[in-house]
N, C-alpha and C positions, 0 to 999 in steps of 0.2 A: 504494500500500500504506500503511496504517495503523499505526501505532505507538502502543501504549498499555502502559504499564508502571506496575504497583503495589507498592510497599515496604509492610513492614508491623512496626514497632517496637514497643518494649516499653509506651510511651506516644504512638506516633504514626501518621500513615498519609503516605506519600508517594504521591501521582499523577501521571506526568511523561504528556504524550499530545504527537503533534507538531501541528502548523495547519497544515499542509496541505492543499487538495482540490483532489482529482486527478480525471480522468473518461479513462479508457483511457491514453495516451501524456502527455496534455495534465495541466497543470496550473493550474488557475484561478485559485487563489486559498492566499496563503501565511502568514494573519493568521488567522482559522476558532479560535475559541475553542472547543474539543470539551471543558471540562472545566466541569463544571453546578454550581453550589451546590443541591441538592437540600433543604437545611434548615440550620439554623448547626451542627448537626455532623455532616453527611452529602453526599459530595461523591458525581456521578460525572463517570467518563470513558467517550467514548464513541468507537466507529471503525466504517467503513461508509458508507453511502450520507448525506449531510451534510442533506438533507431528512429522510430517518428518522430517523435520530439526533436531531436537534432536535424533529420533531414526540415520539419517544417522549421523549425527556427533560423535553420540557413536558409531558404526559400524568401522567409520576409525579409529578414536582414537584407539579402544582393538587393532583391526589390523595392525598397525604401531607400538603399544607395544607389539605386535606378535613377529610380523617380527623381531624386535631388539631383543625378547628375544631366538629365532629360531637361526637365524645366526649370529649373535653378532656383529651387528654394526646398525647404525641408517642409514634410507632410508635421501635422500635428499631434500631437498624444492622440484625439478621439479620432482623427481621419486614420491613422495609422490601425487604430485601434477596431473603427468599424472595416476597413481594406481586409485586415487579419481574418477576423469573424466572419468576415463572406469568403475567404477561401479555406478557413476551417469546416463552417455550414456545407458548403458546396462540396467538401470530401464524404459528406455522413452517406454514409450507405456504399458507398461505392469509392471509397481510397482517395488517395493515398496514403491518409496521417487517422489515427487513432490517437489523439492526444488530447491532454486539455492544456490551456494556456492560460495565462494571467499576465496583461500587459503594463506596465507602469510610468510613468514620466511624469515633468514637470516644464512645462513651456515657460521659456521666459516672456516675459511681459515686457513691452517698450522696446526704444532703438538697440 
């Protein structure tokens, strides 16, 4: 089982996830970093199957350094956040990723 927990302050975002990967009884491996730099201010965490997870977490990531290097500006915490959710949504039933996500950041505000 997965552990992924997010805080969310007046100025901050806490992400705590555990490293663990586990497959039935067995536990393989206790070091598994599940928490992604997505951009310098956009983190996620991720829990589930540790190949999906990794493959989707690199998936957004290019694609978010896509996007900024396409039209020249960075997507925001919620655009970033709803893009995610429509390509996690759009895997249910039919692939690629089995995973859940929790994405976090903090836009800065002003010039």
């Amino acid at each position: 089982m997965d552990t992924a927990i997010g805080i969310k302050g007046k100025d901050f975002v806490l992400l705590v996830c555990d490293s663990n990967v586990a497959r039935s009884i067995q536990k393989l491996k206790e070091t598994e970093d599940k928490i992604i730099t997505i951009d310098d201010d956009k983190m996620m965490c991720l829990a589930g199957e540790i190949a999906d997870s990794k493959d989707f977490s690199d998936y957004i990531q290019k694609n978010v350094h896509l996007y900024k290097y396409r039209h020249g500006y960075k997507l925001s915490v919620k655009e970033t956040a709803n893009w995610a959710g429509r390509q996690l949504a759009g895997a249910l039933g039919r692939g690629p990723w089995q995973t859940n996500a929790m994405l976090a950041g903090c836009d800065k505000e002003g010039p």
